[in-house]
Residue, then its C-alpha position, 0 to 999 in steps of 0.5 A: x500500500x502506498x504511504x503518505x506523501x509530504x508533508x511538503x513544499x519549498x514554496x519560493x526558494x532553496x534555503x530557509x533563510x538562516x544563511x549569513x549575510x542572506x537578505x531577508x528580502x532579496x526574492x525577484x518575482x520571478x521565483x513566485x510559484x505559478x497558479x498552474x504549479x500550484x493548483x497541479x501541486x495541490x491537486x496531485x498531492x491531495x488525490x495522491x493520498x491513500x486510503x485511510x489517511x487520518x488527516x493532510x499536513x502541508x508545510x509552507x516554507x521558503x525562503x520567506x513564504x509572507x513575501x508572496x502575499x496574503x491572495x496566494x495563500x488564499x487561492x491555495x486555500x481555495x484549491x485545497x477546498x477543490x481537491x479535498x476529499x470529503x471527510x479528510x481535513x487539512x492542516x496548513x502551517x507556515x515557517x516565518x521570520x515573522x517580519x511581514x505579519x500584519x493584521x491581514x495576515x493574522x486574520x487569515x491564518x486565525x480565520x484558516x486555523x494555520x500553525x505558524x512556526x515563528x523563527x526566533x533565535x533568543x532574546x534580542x543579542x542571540x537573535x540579531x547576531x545572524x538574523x539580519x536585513x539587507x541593510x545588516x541591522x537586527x531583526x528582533x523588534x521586527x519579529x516580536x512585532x510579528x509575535x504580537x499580531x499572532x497573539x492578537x488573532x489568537x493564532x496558534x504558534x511554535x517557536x523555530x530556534x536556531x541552534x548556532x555557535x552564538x547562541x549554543x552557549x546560553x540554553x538557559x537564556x534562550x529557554x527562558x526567553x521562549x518560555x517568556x513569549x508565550x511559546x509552548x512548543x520549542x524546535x531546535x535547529x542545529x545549524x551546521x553549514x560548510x564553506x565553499x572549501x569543504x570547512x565548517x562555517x565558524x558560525x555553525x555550532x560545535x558538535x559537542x556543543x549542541x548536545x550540552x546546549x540539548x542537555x541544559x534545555x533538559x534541565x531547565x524543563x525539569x527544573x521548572x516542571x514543565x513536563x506536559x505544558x512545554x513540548x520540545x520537538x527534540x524531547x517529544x522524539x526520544x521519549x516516543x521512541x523510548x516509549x516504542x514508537x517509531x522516530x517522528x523525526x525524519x533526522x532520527x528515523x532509519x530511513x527517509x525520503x518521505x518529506x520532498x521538497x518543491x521549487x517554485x517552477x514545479x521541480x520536485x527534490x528528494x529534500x529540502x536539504x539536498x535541492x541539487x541537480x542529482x536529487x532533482x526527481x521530475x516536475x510536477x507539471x509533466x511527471x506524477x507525484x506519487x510515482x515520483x515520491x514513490x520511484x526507485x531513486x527516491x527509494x534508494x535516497x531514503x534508504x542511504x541513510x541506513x546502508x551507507x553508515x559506517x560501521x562505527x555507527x552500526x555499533x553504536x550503543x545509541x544507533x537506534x535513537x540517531x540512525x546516523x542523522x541527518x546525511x546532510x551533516x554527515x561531515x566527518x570521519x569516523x575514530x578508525x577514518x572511515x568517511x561518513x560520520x555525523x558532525x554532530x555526534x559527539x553531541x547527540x552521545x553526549x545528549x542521550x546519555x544525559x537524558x535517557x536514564x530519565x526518558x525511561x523512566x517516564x516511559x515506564x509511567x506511560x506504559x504503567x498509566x501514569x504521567x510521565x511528570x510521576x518519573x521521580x517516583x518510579x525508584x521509590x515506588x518500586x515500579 
């Protein structure tokens, strides 16, 4: 039986805008997405659904997806409408530096119940050392602008942080900060990017680093007895996966592929990470969706994660829990030199050895019908 397809879109551009020196507002017209390619996008990627589908999640990135306006995002409302099957809701979200939000778009996004992911990396000194417009001034008070139109229109919203080489030594300050805005659902991104020469950028964060930047996050939440009022994308993940469920993280899972990206012209990529001319799988103005997402060279690109990992992988005590990442970070060299390892690995060891002793005991609460907050009591309950 076929799988679920998505979710997917890279509406207007390549790369979220994170890079450095990128300009927040630097998108010719050019590179806007077609009615034609959206409407045969949407059409393909609703019809291509198989049965039994519980619900339709479709993610609107860039880019900068505000920068297309509010009419675009009706008009993909609209044809979502059109192509919708009875009894299969969708549920729109939207990734956004926040800058553009006005009240015209808090009004549509509370009026079509969207979840915006509202990129933030800190209080305003962690934030506006990379986040920058084109004139190189910090973005915060433009961003928290944004934040207030969303909190005005009660639209529902989570909190993207970028983890970089800045920021990834004050996981308290940022935790307390995105507890301060209102946030309830925190995402980590660890920014791990290359120069042109092959070396990692002195702005990406240390491997080591994130996984202490992870583990004091954890503590923090503890601390604070945040367990089931503060959700981190990262923690919800392992304890799912400690719990027995499989890895709701593409980066954690053994294999991908699922999550395909598509460009503005209809050229669909095997990720959002890997838009090359090699992972280029067709376009949706020519060639089927679902035989595209479901063909042998997107089946062999999620399966790489699993077969090409290096045997020091393959014998690690935490394989199940990382599967190896992300193969876009997979950088370095193993300890015996075989090519392939994550960057980020010392990190994620350093994460899971932390951290796991008290995931399973919170799994333990959840399969004995307790909250997973009852984790202290396990010991002396005798669980």
């Amino acid at each position: 039986m076929a799988k679920p397809i998505g979710p997917i879109c890279n509406l207007n551009c390549r790369y979220c805008f994170y890079l450095k020196k990128e300009a927040l507002f630097a998108r010719p017209r050019s590179f806007r997405m077609s009615e034609e390619v959206l409407e045969r996008f949407l059409g393909q990627y609703i019809e291509g659904q198989p049965a039994g589908t519980l619900a339709i999640d479709i993610a609107w990135q860039g880019g900068e997806p505000t920068l297309l306006g509010v009419d675009f995002f009706r008009k993909a409302v609209a044809l979502q409408e059109k192509y919708r099957r009875a009894g299969l809701p969708i549920q729109n979200s939207i990734q956004t530096n926040g800058v553009l939000l006005n009240d015209e778009w808090g009004e549509f996004l509370a009026d079509h119940d969207y979840l915006v992911g509202l990129s933030i990396d800190g209080p305003q000194p962690l934030h506006d050392r990379y986040r920058v417009d084109q004139q190189g001034r910090g973005t915060f008070r433009d961003v928290m602008r944004g934040l207030e139109v969303l909190k005005k229109h009660r639209v529902k919203f989570n909190t993207l942080t970028c983890v970089h080489r800045y920021n990834s030594y004050r996981a308290k300050e940022v935790y307390d900060f995105l507890e301060g805005i209102g946030s309830r659902f925190f995402q980590f991104i660890p920014i791990v990017e290359t120069e042109p020469d092959g070396s990692i950028s002195p702005w990406s964060v240390e491997g080591k680093q994130y996984g202490r930047f992870l583990s004091k996050i954890f503590d923090r939440w503890l601390r604070k007895k945040a367990i089931g009022e503060i959700f981190v994308r990262d923690f919800d993940n392992l304890l799912g996966q400690v719990t027995g469920y499989p890895a709701a993280l593409c980066t954690a899972a053994e294999t991908c592929g699922r999550a395909v990206a598509i460009e503005h012209n209809g050229d669909l990529f095997s990720c959002d990470h890997f838009v090359h001319p090699e992972n280029r799988l067709g376009n949706v103005l020519e060639d089927s969706l679902v035989e595209m997402v479901d063909g042998e060279k997107q089946t062999q690109f999620g399966n790489d994660k699993r077969d090409r990992l290096p045997r020091y992988c393959r014998e690690c005590e935490f394989l199940n829990f990382c599967h190896g990442g992300c193969p876009k970070d997979r950088l370095i060299a193993a300890p015996d030199g075989e090519p392939g390892l994550n960057y980020l690995c010392e990190g994620y060891r350093i994460f899971y050895s932390h951290t796991l002793p008290v995931f399973r005991k919170m799994a333990q609460c959840l399969h004995n019908r307790r909250p997973a907050s009852d984790y202290e009591q396990i010991d002396s309950a005798g669980d």
